[in-house]
Structure formats: structure tokens, C-alpha cells
C-alpha positions, 0 to 999 in steps of 0.5 A: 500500500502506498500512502500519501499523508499531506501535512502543514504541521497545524494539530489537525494534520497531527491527528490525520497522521496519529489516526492513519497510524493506528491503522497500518501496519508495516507490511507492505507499505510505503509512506510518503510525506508532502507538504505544499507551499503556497509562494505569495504573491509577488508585485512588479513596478512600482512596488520593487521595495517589497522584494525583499519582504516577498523573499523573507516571506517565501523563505518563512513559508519554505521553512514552515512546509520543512518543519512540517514535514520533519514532523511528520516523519518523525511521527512516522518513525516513532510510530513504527520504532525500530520494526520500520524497514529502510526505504518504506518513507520519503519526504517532498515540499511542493509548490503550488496550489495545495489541493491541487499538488495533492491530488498530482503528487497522489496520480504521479506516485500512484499512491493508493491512499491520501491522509489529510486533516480537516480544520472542520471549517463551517459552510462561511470559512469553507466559502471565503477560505475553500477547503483544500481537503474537501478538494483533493476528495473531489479530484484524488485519482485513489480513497481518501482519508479526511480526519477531523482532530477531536473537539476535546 
């Protein structure tokens, strides 16, 4: 089984990942780690000032997207210990539209399943912020884990 987990660090990732953990096994399985950085957008003339705002901006945004995926896989491997074989784990920082690179990530690697969370945002966020988890549900080539973080 191939397994897709898509993370931005935040607690409701986390809970995908703990949640998709509790289910597999070692057997079998190869994990691969994105995260999607979505670069900001940049200004010409006559605002060249803001360029390094944009860079540091960028560079911020590229940190983050590393950071959560060292997380993750360090979620991975706590999780499996020292039963984890070599190789069963990878890692990539995409750039672009998230749901978008989700959905080609998961095409391209022929992964047969991707874990996302799900900020559980209502009908108002989901209208001005879109749900990226909802989709990558809509438009994933493979079955789709969406974990929403529990409200306790």
C-alpha cells in the first residue's frame, strides 16, 4: 500500500497522521510525506521595495512546509520504532496550489491512499477560505482519508 499523508504541521494534520497510524501496519507499505507551499504573491513596478519582504516571506513559508514535514516523519518513525524497514518513507515540499499538488503528487506516485486533516471549517470559512481537503476528495485519482482532530 502506498500512502500519501499531506501535512502543514497545524494539530489537525497531527491527528490525520496519529489516526492513519493506528491503522497500518508495516507490511507492505510505503509512506510518503508532502507538504505544499503556497509562494505569495509577488508585485512588479512600482512596488520593487517589497522584494525583499516577498523573499523573507517565501523563505518563512519554505521553512514552515520543512518543519512540517520533519514532523511528520518523525511521527512516522516513532510510530513504527525500530520494526520500520529502510526505504518504506520519503519526504517532498511542493509548490503550488495545495489541493491541487495533492491530488498530482497522489496520480504521479500512484499512491493508493491520501491522509489529510480537516480544520472542520463551517459552510462561511469553507466559502471565503475553500477547503483544500474537501478538494483533493473531489479530484484524488485513489480513497481518501479526511480526519477531523477531536473537539476535546
Amino acid at each position: 500500500m502506498k500512502l500519501l499523508i499531506a501535512t502543514d504541521a497545524s494539530e489537525f494534520s497531527n491527528a490525520a497522521i496519529d489516526k492513519c497510524l493506528e491503522l497500518l501496519k508495516t507490511e507492505a507499505l510505503s509512506v510518503k510525506v508532502i507538504s505544499v507551499l503556497e509562494p505569495p504573491l509577488t508585485t512588479a513596478e512600482p512596488f520593487a521595495g517589497a522584494v525583499d519582504f516577498y523573499r523573507e516571506t517565501e523563505e518563512a513559508v519554505r521553512r514552515q512546509a520543512e518543519t512540517a514535514v520533519k514532523l511528520a516523519e518523525d511521527r512516522v518513525r516513532e510510530h513504527f520504532g525500530a520494526s520500520m524497514p529502510e526505504n518504506i518513507l520519503s519526504s517532498e515540499i511542493l509548490i503550488g496550489s495545495p489541493a491541487r499538488r495533492i491530488v498530482e503528487e497522489a496520480q504521479n506516485w500512484e499512491a493508493d491512499l491520501i491522509v489529510i486533516g480537516s480544520h472542520g471549517y463551517g459552510f462561511w470559512e469553507r466559502m471565503m477560505l475553500g477547503s483544500v481537503s474537501q478538494s483533493v476528495v473531489h479530484h484524488a485519482p485513489c480513497s481518501v482519508l479526511v480526519v477531523r482532530k477531536d473537539a476535546g
